[in-house]
C-alpha positions as CSV (number, residue, x, y, z in Angstrom):
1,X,138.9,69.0,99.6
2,X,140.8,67.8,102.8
3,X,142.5,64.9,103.4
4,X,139.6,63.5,105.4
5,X,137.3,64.0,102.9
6,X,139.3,62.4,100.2
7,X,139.7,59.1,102.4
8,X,136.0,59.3,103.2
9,X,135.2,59.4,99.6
10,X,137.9,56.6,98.5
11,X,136.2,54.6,101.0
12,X,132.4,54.8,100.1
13,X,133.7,54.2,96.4
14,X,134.7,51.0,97.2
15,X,132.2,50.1,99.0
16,X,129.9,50.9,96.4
17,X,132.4,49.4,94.1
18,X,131.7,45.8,96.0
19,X,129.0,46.0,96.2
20,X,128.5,46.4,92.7
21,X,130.9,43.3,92.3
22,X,128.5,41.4,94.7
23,X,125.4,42.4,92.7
24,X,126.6,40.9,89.6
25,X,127.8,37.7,91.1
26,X,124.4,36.9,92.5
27,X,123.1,37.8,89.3
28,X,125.4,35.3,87.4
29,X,124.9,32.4,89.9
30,X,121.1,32.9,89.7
31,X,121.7,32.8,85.5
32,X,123.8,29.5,85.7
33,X,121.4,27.8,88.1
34,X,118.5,28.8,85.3
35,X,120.3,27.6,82.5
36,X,121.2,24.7,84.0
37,X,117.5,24.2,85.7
38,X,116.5,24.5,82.1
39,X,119.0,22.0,80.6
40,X,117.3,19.5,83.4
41,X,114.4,19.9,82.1
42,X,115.1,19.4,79.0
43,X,116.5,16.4,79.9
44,X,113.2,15.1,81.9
45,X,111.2,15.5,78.9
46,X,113.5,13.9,76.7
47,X,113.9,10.8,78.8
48,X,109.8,10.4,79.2
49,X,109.4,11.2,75.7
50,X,111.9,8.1,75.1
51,X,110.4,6.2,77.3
52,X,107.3,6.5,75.1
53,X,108.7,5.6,72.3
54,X,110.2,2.2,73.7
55,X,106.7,1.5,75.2
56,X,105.3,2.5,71.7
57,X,107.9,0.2,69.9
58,X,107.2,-2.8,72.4
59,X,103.4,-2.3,72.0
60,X,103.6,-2.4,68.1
61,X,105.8,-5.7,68.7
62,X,103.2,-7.6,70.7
C-alpha cells in the first residue's frame, strides 16, 4: 500500500468515524427530548387529575 492510499484510507475512516459520532448524537438528542416529552406529560395529567380532585373536594363541601 502506497502512501496515497494510506492517506486516502485515514481519511475515509474519519469520515466514517464522524459520522458515526453524528449518528449517535442525533440519536441521544432525539432520546432526551422523548424522555423529557414524556415527563411533560406526565405532568399534564397529574395537574388535571389534581385539578379534579380540588373540584371533587369543593363539590363534596357545598
Amino acid at each position: 500500500m502506497n502512501e496515497d492510499q494510506k492517506a486516502n484510507l485515514k481519511n475515509l475512516s474519519e469520515h466514517a468515524l464522524h459520522g458515526v459520532e453524528d449518528a449517535a448524537d442525533v440519536v441521544g438528542h432525539g432520546l432526551g427530548g422523548a424522555v423529557k416529552g414524556v415527563a411533560d406529560g406526565v405532568e399534564s395529567v397529574s395537574t388535571t387529575s389534581q385539578t379534579r380532585k380540588e373540584k371533587a373536594t369543593e363539590e363534596d363541601v357545598k
